[in-house]
C-alpha positions in Angstrom: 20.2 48.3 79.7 22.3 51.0 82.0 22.2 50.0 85.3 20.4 53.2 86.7 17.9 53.7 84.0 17.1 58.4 83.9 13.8 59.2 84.1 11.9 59.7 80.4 8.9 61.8 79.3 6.6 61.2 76.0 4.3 64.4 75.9 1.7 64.5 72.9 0.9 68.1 71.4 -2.6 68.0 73.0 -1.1 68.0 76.7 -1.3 64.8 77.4 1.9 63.8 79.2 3.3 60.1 80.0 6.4 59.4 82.3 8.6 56.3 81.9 12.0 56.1 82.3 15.3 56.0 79.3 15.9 52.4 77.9 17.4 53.7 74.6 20.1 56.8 73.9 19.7 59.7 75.9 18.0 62.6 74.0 14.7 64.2 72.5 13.3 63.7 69.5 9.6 64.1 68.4 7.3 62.7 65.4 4.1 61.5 65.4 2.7 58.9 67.9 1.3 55.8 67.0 0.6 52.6 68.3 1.5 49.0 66.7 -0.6 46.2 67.8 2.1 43.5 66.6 3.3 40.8 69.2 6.7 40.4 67.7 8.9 42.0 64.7 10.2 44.8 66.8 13.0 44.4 65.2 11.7 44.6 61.7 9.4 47.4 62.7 12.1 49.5 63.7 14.1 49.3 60.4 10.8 50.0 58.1 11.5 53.3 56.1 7.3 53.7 56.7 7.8 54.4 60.3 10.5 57.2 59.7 9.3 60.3 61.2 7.1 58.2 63.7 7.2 57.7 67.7 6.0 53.8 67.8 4.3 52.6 71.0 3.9 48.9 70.8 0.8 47.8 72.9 2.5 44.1 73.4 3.1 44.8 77.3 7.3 43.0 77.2 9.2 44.0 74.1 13.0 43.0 73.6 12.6 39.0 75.0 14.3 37.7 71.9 16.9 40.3 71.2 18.4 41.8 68.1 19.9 39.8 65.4 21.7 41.2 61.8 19.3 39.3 59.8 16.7 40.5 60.3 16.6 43.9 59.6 14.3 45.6 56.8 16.5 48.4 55.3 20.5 49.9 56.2 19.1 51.1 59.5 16.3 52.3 61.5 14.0 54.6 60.3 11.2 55.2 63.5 12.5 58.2 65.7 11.1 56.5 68.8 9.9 53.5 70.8 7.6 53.4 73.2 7.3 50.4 75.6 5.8 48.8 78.9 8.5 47.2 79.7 12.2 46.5 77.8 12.8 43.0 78.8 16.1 43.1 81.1 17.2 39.7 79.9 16.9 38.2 76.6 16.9 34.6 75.1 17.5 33.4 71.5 20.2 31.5 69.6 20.2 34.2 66.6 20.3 37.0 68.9 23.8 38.9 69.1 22.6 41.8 70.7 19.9 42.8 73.2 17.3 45.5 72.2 18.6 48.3 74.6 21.9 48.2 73.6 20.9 48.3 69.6 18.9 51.2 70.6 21.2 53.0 72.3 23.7 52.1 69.5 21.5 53.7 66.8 21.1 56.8 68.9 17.1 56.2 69.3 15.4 57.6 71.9 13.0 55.2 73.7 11.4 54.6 77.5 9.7 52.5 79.2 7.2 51.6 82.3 4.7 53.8 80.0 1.2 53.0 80.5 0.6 52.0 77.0 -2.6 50.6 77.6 -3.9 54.6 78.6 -1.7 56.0 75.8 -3.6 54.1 73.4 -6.5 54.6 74.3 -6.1 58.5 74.5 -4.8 57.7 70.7 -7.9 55.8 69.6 -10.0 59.1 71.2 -8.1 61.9 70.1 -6.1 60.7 67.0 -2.9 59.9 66.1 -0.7 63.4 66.9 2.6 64.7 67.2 4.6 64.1 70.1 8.1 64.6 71.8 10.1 61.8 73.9 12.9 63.2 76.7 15.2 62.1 79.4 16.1 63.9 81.9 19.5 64.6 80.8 18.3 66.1 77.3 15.8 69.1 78.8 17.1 72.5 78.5 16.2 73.8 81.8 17.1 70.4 84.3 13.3 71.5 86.5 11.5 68.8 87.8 8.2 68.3 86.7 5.4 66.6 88.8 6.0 62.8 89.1 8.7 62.8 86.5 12.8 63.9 88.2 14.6 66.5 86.2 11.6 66.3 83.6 10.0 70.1 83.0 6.4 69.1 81.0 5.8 71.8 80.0 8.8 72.1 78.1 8.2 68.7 76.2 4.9 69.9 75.3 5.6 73.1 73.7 8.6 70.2 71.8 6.0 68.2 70.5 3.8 71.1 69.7 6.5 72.6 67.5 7.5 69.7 65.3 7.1 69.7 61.6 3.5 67.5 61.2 4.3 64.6 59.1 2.1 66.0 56.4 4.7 69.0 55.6 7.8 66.7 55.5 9.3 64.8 52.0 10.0 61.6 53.9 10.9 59.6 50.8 13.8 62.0 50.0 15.2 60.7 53.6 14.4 57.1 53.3 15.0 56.4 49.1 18.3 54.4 48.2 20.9 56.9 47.3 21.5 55.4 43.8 19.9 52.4 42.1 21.0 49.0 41.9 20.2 45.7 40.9 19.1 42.4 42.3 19.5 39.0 40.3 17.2 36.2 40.7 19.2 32.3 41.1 19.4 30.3 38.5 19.5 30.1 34.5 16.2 30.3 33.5 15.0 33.7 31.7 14.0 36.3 34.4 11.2 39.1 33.9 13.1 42.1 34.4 11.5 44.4 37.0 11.8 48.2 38.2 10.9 48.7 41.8 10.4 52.0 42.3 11.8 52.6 45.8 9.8 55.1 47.9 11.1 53.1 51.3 10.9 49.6 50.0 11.6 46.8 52.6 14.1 44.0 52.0 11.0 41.1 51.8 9.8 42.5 49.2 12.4 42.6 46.7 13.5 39.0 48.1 10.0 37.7 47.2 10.2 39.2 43.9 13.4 38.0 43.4 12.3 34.3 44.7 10.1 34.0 42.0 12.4 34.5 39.1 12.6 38.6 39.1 15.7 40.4 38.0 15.2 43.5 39.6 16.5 47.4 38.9 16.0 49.3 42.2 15.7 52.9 41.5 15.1 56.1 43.5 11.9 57.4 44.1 13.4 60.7 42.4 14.2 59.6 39.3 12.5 60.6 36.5 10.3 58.6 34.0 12.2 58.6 31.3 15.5 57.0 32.7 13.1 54.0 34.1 11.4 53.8 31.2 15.1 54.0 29.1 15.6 50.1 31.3 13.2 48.8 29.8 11.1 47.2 32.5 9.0 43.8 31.6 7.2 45.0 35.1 7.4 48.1 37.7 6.6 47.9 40.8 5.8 50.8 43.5 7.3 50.5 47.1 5.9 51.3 50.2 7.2 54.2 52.3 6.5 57.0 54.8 4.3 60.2 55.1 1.4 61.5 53.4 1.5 60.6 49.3 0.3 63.8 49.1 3.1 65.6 49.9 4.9 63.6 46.9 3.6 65.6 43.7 6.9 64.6 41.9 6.6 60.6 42.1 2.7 61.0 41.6 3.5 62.7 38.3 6.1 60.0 37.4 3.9 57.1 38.1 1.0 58.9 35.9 3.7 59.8 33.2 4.8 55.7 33.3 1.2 54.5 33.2 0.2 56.7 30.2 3.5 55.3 28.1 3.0 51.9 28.6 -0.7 50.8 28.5 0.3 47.1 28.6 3.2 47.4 31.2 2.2 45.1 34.6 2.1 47.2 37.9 1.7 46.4 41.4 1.8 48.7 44.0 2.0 48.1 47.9 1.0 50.6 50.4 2.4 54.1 49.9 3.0 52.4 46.2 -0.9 51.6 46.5 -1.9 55.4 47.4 0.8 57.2 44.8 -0.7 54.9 42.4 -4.7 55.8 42.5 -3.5 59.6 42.9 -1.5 59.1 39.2 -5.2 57.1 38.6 -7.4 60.2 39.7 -8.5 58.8 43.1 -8.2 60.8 46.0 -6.2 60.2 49.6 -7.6 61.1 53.1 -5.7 60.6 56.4 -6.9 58.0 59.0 -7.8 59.0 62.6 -5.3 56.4 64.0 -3.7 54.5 61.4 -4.1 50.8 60.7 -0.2 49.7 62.4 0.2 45.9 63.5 0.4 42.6 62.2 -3.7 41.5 62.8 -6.3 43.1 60.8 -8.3 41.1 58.6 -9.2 42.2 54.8 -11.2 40.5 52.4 -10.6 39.2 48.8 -14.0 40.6 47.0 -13.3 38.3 43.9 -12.4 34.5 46.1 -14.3 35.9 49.6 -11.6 35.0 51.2 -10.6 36.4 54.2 -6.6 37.0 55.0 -4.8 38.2 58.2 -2.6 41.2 57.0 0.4 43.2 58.7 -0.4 46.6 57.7 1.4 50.2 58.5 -0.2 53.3 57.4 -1.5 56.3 58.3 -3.9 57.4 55.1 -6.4 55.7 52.6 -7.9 55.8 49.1 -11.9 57.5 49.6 -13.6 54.6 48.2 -15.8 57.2 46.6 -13.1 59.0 44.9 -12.0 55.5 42.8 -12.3 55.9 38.8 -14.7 54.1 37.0 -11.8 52.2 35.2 -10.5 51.0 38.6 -12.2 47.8 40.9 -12.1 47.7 44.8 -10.8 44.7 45.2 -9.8 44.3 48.8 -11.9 45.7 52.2 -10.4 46.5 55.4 -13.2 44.1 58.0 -12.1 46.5 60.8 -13.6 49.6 59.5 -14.4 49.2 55.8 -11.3 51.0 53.9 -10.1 50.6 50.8 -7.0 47.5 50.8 -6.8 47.0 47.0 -7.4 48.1 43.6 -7.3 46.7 40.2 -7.4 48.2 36.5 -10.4 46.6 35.3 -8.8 46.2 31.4 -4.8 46.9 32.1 -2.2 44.5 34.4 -2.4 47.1 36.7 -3.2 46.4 40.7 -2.2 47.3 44.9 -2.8 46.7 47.7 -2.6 48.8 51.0 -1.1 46.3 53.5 2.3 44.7 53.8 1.9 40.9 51.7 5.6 40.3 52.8 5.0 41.0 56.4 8.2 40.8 58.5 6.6 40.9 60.3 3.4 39.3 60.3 0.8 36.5 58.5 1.8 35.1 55.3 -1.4 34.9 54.1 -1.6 37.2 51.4 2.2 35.7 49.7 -0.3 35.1 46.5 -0.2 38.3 46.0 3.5 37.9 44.3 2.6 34.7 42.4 -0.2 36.9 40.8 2.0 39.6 39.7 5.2 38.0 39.0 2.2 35.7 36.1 1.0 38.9 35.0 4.3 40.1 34.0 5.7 36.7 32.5 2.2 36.5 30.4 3.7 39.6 28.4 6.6 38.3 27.3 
């Protein structure tokens, strides 16, 4: 952390305005705010491709205790274009740490304060619903005034910023966050290995290492490419990645996830989060956006088929209308918080998702089985 921190403003589009002070790079930036209920996994939060063109507040009051380590990191960099803290912690304290979080932020150019009353800014998002908002320092504004409370900070000007960004519903986020070219994972040992084509839409590195762990030799290919070149490598399974933004927005994989599904009638699928939501639009079900978003490592869903209830890390801002589902589709999993749709299955065909993260980093392992059931489904074809 810089010895004399600058002031820092986060200003939603609504007028709401709270000050803190700069802990990352110096700047503005804006995307649309949410909070993260999570404890720990800043780290891992940071570096998900589904926070890219997001301003995370994380409600946990000290952030940063534990540092930054090379490990563990979920993609080639971070994807959120903010943080949002109560307080960076000035000191931090772990042997894989080689880094502390300031410094990695300012390293990565994000923008990000502190002493923010997160406690009121979540609250005002709970009311009002997740919106777009702008983060400054006050070497970034354009016109140097000082604002009330806030040195060098002109509020009015980081309003009219955050009223002026592109909403997340008008921007092709997977473009952005997709790996440039595919490649290919290869599971340990001599055994046979299902061969499996993860579609990646933002995919997160603990989720192609469980696949892998379980035997998978995996073809990771962009979200771009067309059905015929993944269906020309000959997948034994495919599976859909999470990512950012609304699914909506992404006509193109829809239409190659419903072309894929209509080839193949016996071809296993599992789908996680946006992977989920592009997969019961190719289905026929419908999307609708969520006040607040369901973003943290703690919400509890149940298994309809064992009653079982798991702990879940989930990140996302939209849902499946339960009432849009296709008769040839089951609800398998409920959000307990506020009854949303968590899961789906193809009543006849291999085909299933799920809403929330199964891998976490971070978050509850609970749901792991989730793998084990696909990675069976796909060896029972062979």
């Amino acid at each position: 952390m810089t010895a004399d921190p600058q002031p820092g403003l986060l200003a939603l589009a609504d007028g709401a305005t709270f000050a803190g002070r700069s802990v990352g790079a110096p700047g503005r930036t804006t995307g649309e705010v949410v909070f993260n209920t999570s404890m720990t996994g800043y780290q891992e939060i940071l570096t998900d491709p589904s926070y890219a063109g997001q301003l995370v507040c994380l409600t946990y009051p000290l952030i940063g205790n534990y540092g930054v380590n090379p490990e563990d990191v979920e993609s080639r960099r971070p994807w959120a274009e903010g943080l949002i803290v109560r307080e960076l912690a000035r000191l931090h304290s772990n042997w894989r740490a080689n880094q502390d979080l300031g410094a990695y932020l300012r390293d990565n150019g994000i923008v990000a304060i502190d002493e923010v009353d997160t406690r009121a800014l979540t609250r005002h998002l709970r009311l009002h619903g997740a919106q777009m908002g702008a983060i400054a320092t006050a070497a970034a504004t354009a016109t140097g005034s000082a604002g009330p409370g806030v040195a060098g900070l002109d509020p009015g000007e980081v309003v009219a910023l955050a009223q002026a960004a592109e909403p997340l519903e008008q921007r092709d986020l997977v473009r952005h966050v997709e790996c440039p070219q595919a490649y290919t994972i290869s599971a340990a040992g001599g055994a046979p290995h299902p061969h499996i084509v993860a579609i990646d839409s933002g995919a997160k590195r603990n989720i192609l290492r469980q696949l892998a762990a379980r035997g998978c030799n995996l073809t990771v290919v962009p979200a771009t490419t067309p059905a015929a070149d993944i269906r020309a490598l000959e997948p034994e399974g495919l599976f859909l990645a999470n990512g950012p933004g609304d699914p909506r927005r992404f006509t193109h994989l829809v239409a190659t996830v419903k072309e894929l599904l209509s080839a193949a009638t016996d071809l296993p699928v599992f789908g996680i989060c946006l992977g989920h939501q592009i997969m019961a639009l190719a289905l026929g079900a419908d999307i609708f956006k969520l006040k607040f978003g369901h973003h943290g490592g703690n919400h509890p869903v149940l298994d309809r088929a064992t009653q079982s209830i798991a702990i879940t890390s989930q990140n996302h801002g939209f849902a499946v209308r339960a009432d849009s589902i296709p008769d040839e589709m089951e609800l398998t999993h409920v959000n307990l918080n506020d009854d949303t749709v968590e899961g789906l299955a193809h009543r006849e065909r291999p085909i299933s998702s799920i809403q929330y993260h199964p891998e976490a980093a971070p978050g509850p392992h609970d749901s792991m089985y989730l793998f084990d059931r696909f990675v069976a489904a796909v060896r029972a074809t062979l």
